[in-house]
C-alpha positions as CSV (number, residue, x, y, z in Angstrom):
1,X,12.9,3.2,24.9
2,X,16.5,1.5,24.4
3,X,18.7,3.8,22.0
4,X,22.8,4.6,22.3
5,X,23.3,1.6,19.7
6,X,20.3,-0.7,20.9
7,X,17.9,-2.1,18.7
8,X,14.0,-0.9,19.3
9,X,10.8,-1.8,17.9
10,X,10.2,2.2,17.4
11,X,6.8,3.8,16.8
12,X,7.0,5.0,13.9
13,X,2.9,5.4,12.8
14,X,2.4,1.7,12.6
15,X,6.1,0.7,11.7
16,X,5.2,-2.6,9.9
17,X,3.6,-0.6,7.0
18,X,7.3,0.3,6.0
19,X,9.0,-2.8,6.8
20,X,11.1,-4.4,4.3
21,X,11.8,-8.0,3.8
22,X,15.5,-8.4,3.8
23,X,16.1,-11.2,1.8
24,X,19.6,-11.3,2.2
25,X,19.7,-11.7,6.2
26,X,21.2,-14.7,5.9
27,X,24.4,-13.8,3.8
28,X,27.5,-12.3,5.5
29,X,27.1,-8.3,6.4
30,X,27.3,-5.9,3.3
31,X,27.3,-2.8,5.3
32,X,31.0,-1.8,4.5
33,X,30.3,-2.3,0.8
34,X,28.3,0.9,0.4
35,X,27.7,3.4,3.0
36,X,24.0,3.8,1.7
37,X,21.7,3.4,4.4
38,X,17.7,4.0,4.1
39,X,16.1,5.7,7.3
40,X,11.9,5.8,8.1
41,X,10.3,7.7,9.0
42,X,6.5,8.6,10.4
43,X,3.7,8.0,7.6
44,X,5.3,6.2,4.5
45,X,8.6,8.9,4.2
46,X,11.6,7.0,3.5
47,X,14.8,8.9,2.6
48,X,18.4,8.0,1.8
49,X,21.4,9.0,3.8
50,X,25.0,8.7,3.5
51,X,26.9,7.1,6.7
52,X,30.2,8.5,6.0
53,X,31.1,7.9,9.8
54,X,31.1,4.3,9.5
55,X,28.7,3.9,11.9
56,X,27.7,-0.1,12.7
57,X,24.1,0.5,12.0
58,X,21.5,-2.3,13.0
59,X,18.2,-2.5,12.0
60,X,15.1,-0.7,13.5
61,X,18.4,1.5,15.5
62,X,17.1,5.0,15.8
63,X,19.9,7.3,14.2
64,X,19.8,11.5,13.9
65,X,20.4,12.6,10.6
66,X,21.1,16.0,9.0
67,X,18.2,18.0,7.3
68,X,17.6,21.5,6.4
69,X,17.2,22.9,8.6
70,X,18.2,20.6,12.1
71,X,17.9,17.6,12.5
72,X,16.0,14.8,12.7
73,X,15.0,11.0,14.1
74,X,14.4,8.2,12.2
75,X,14.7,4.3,12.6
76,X,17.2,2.2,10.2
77,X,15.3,0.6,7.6
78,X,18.1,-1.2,5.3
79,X,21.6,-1.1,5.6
80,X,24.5,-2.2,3.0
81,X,23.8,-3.8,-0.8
82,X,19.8,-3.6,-0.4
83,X,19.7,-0.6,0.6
84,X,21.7,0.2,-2.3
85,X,19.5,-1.9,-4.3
86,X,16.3,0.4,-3.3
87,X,18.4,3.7,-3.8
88,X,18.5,2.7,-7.5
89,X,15.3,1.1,-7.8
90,X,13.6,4.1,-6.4
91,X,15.5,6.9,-7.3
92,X,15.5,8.2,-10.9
93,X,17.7,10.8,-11.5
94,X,20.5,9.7,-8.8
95,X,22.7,12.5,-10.1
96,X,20.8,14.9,-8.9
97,X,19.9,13.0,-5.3
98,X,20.6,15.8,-2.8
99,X,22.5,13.7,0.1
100,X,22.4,14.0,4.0
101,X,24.3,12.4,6.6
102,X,23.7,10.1,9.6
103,X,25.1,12.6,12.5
104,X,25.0,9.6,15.2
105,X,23.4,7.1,16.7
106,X,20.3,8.0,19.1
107,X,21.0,9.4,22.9
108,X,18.6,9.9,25.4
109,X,18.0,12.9,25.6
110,X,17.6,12.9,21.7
111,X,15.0,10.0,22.1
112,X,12.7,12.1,25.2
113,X,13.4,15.4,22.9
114,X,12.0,13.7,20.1
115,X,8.8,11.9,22.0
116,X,8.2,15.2,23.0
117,X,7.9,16.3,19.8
118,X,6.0,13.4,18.6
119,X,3.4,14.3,22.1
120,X,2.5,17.5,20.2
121,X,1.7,16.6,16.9
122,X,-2.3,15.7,17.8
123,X,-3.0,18.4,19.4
124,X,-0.9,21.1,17.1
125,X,-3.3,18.9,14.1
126,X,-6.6,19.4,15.7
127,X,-6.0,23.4,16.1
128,X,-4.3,23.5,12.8
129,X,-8.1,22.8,11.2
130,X,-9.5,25.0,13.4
131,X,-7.1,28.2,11.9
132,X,-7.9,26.9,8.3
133,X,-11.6,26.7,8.8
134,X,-11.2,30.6,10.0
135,X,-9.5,31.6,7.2
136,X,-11.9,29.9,4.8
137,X,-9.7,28.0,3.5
138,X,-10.5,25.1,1.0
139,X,-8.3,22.4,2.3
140,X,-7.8,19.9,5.1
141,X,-4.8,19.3,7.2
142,X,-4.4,15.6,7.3
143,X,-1.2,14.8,9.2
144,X,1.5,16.5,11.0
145,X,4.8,15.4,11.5
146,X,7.2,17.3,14.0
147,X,11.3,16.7,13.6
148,X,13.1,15.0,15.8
149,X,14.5,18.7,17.3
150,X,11.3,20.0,17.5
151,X,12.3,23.3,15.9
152,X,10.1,22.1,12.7
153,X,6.6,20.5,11.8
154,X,5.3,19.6,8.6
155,X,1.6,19.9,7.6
156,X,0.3,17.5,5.2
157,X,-2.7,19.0,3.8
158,X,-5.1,18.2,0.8
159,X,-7.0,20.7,-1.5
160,X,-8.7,20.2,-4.8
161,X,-6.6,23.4,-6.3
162,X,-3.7,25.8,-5.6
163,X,-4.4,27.9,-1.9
164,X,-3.1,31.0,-1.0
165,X,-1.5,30.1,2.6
166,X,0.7,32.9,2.8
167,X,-1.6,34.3,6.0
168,X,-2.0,31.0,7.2
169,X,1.9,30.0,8.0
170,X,2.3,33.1,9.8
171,X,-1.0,32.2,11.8
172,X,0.7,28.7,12.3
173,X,3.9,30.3,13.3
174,X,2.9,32.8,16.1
175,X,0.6,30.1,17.0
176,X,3.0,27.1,17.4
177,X,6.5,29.4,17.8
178,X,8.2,26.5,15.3
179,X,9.1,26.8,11.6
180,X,6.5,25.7,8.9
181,X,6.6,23.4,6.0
182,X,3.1,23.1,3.7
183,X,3.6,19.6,1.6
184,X,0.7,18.9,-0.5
185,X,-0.3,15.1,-0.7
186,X,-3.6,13.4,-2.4
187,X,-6.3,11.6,-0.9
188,X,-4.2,8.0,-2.1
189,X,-1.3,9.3,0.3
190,X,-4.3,10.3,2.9
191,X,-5.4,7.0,3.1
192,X,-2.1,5.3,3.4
193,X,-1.0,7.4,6.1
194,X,-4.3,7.1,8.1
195,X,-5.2,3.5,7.4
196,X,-8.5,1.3,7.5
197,X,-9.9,-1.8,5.9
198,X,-10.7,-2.5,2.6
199,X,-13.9,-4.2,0.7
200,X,-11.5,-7.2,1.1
201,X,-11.8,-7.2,5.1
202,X,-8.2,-6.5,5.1
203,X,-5.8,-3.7,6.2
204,X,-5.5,-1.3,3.2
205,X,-2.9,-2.0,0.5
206,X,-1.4,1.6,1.1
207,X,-1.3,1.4,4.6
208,X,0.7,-1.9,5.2
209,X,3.2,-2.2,1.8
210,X,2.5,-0.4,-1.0
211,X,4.5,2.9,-1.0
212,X,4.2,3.8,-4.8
213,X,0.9,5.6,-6.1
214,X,0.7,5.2,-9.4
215,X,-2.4,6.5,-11.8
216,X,-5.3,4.0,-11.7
217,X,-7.7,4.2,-14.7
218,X,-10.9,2.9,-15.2
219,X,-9.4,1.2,-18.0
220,X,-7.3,-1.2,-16.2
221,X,-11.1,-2.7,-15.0
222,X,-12.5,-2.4,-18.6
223,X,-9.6,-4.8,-19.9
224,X,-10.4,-7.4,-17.1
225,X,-14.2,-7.9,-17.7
226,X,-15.0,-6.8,-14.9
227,X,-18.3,-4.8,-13.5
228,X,-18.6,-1.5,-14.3
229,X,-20.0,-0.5,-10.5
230,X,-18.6,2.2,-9.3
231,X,-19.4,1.6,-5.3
232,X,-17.1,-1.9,-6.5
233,X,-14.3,-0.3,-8.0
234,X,-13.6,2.6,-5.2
235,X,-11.5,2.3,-2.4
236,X,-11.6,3.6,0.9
237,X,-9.9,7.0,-0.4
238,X,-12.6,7.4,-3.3
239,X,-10.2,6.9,-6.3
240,X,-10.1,3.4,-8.6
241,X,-8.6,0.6,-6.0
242,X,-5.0,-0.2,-6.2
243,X,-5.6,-3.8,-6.4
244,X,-7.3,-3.1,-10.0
245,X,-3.7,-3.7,-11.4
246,X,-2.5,-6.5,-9.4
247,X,-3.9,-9.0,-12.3
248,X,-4.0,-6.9,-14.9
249,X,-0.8,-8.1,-16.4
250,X,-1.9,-11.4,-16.5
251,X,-5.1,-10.6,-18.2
252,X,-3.1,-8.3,-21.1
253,X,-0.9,-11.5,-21.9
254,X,-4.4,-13.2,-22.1
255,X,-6.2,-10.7,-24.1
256,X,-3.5,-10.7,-27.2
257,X,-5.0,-14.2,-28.4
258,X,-8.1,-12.6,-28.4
259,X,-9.5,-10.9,-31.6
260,X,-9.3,-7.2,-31.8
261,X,-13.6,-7.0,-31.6
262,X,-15.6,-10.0,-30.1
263,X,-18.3,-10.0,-33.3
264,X,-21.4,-12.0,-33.2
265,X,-21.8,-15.1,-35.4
266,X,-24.3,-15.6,-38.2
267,X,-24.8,-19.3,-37.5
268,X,-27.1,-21.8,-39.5
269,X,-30.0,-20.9,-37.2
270,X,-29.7,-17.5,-37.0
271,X,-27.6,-14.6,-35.3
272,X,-25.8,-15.3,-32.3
273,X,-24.5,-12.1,-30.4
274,X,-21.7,-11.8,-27.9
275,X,-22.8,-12.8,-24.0
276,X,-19.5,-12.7,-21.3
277,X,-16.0,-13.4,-21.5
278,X,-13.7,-15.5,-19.2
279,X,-10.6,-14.0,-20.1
280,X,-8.0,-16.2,-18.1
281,X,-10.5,-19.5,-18.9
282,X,-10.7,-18.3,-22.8
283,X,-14.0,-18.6,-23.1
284,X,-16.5,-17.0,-24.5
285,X,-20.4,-17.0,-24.3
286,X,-23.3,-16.4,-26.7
287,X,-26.8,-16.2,-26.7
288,X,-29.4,-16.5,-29.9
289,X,-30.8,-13.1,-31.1
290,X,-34.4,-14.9,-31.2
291,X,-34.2,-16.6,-28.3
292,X,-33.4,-14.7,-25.4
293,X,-33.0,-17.5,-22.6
294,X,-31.0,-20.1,-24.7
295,X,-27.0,-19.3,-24.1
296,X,-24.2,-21.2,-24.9
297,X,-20.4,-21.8,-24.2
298,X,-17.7,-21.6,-26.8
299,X,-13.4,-22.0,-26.5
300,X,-11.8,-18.9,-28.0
301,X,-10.2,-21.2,-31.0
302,X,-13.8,-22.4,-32.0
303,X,-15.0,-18.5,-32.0
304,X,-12.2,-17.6,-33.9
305,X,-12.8,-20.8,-37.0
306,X,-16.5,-19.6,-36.8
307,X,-16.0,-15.5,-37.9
308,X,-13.6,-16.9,-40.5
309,X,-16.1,-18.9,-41.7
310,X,-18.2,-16.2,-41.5
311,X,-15.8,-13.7,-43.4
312,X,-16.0,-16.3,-46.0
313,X,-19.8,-16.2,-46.0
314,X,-20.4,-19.7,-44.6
315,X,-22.7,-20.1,-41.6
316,X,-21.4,-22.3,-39.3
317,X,-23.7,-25.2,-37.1
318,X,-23.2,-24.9,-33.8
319,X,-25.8,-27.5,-32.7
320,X,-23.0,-29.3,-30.8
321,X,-21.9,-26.6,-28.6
322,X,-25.8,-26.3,-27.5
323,X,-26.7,-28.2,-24.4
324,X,-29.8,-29.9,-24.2
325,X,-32.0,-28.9,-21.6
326,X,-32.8,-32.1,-19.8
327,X,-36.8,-32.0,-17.7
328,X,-36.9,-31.2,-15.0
329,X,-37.8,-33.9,-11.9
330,X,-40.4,-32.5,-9.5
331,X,-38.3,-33.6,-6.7
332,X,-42.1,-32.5,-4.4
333,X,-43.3,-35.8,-5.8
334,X,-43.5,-38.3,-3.2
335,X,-45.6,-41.1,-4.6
336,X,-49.0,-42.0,-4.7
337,X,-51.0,-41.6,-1.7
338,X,-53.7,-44.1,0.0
339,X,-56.8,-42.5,-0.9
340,X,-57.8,-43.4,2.4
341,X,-55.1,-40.8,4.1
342,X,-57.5,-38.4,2.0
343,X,-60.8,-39.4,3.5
344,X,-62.6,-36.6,5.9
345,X,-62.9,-37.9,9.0
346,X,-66.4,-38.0,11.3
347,X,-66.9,-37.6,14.6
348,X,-69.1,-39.8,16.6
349,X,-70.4,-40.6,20.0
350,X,-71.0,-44.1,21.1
351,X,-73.2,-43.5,24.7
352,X,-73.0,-47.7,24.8
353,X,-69.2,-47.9,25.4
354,X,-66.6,-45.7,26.5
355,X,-68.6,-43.7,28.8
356,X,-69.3,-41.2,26.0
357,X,-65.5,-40.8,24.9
358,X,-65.0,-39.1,21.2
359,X,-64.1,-41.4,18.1
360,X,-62.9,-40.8,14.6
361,X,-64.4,-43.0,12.2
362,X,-63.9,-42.8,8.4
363,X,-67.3,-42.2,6.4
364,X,-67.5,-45.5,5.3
365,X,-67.5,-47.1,8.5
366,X,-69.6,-44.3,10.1
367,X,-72.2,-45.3,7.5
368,X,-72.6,-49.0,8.9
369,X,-72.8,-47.7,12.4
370,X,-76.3,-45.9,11.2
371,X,-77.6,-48.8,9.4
């Protein structure tokens, strides 16, 4: 692996789920403008840390940085005015940011130290269950990540409540001789960190860009029109999809034309109640109370003149709205047939010519053979 100042595609846990599109590649360096610099990370950890050395940081360089305690590895993610950018778009209360430092820029032997430590992290996982399991413990250890000075790990875990794991880190400390750090994480985190494909035949969301987990409610499908089906609406990680709010915006804007309750309309020829709704296509369908099959299509501004007229106690006709129901061609029929084609055939034997072969005759001609 190059290091000392030499760019490397690390391997990070699939490093283009944390890439960043730097938009302003093409603009002269703004490194010395802020010393800002955002460092990745395995999983989807992303931190900030100052470069008060000055450093001429590239991206995807692997850098050590300070952390309590140690230190660690991480790759260069953004460098200069983005990075700066992120910092504030990312970080709430920057007052109260608690800043590290970039030490240097990778050696060798802190690259093999720090593969080393990466080569232990399945194995320390995979036993890590086993301890929890003994304990009778309700949780699951999802990930483990190791520092760079493989002095510390952290375990990712997942539990439905608060666990008593006071007997378990000392277990975890005689067992792996390293120092322990127990970070608690949801199944949305889970899933981002150990990846898969969606309903979509894609990579998930959360494993590939999305690094923010915001609270997805059922609402956000309700609002959209779409179908309540819960095997639809669940991701991979068994909460709403993330993708329920990529349009939901849209469909908000859309929804404030729309009256506060969708009533039905007392028409001239009776009672017609509220079908579907194509938000985004403002358009709304109804069906007859007494007739079950007939539907029709209506533009939200001709649903709204219609319930004023109704609040005015006029009944609206709506016979122009109605498409006629034209018959329908038997598309089987093929014309009429010969009656001949539908005549039963007869077989008979001639013993005068053909040497007794079979012939077909119809039954009209098979009657003039007997006379």
């Amino acid at each position: 692996m190059a290091c000392n100042g030499c760019s490397t595609n690390t391997d990070l846990d699939r490093p283009a789920m944390l890439e960043t599109f730097d938009w302003m590649s093409d603009i002269p360096d703004t490194s010395n403008e802020t010393d800002i610099v955002e460092i990745r990370f395995k999983g989807t950890r992303k931190e900030f840390y100052r470069n008060e050395s000055g450093l001429p940081l590239k991206r995807d360089e692997l850098v050590v940085v300070s952390c309590n305690p140690g230190h660690d590895v991480g790759a260069v993610s953004l460098t200069g005015r983005l990075a700066e950018m992120q910092f504030k778009r990312k970080v709430k209360k920057q007052d109260r940011y608690e800043w590290n430092k970039i030490y240097r820029k990778a050696t060798p032997s802190d690259v093999v130290k720090w593969e080393e430590a990466k080569a232990r992290e399945n194995k320390v996982m995979i036993r890590a269950r086993v301890i929890a399991n003994q304990l009778n413990l309700n949780m699951k250890i999802g990930d483990v990540e190791f520092r760079g000075d493989n002095t510390k790990a952290i375990f990712y875990y997942i539990a439905d409540g608060r666990v008593d794991f006071r007997e378990l880190i000392k277990q975890y400390s005689r067992e792996f001789m390293i120092k322990i750090e127990m970070m608690q994480i949801g199944v949305r985190q889970e899933a981002g960190r150990i990846g898969g494909i969606g309903s979509c035949g894609r990579s998930l969301c959360c494993s590939t860009w999305r690094t923010d987990f915001t609270s997805i409610t059922s609402d956000a499908a309700i609002k959209q029109g779409l179908s309540p089906n819960a095997e639809k609406m669940t991701g991979r990680c068994g909460k709403l999809k993330c993708c329920l709010t990529y349009e939901l915006d849209q469909y908000l804007e859309a929804l404030k034309d729309f009256p506060n309750e969708l009533l039905s309309i007392d028409t001239d020829k009776g009672l017609a109640r509220h079908l579907k709704t194509d938000i985004l296509q403002r358009k709304i369908w109804y069906k007859y109370e007494h007739n079950v099959g007939q539907t029709f299509e209506l533009g939200l501004d001709d649903v709204i003149k219609f319930l004023n007229l109704n609040k005015r106690g006029e009944k609206p006709s709506i016979d122009g709205f109605i498409e006629k129901e034209e018959p329908k061609q038997n598309m089987m029929n093929v014309g009429i047939l010969d009656q001949k084609f539908f005549t039963k055939p007869a077989i008979v034997k001639n013993p005068n010519k053909n040497h007794g072969r079979i012939h077909t005759k119809p039954s009209h001609e098979l009657k003039k053979l007997k006379d």
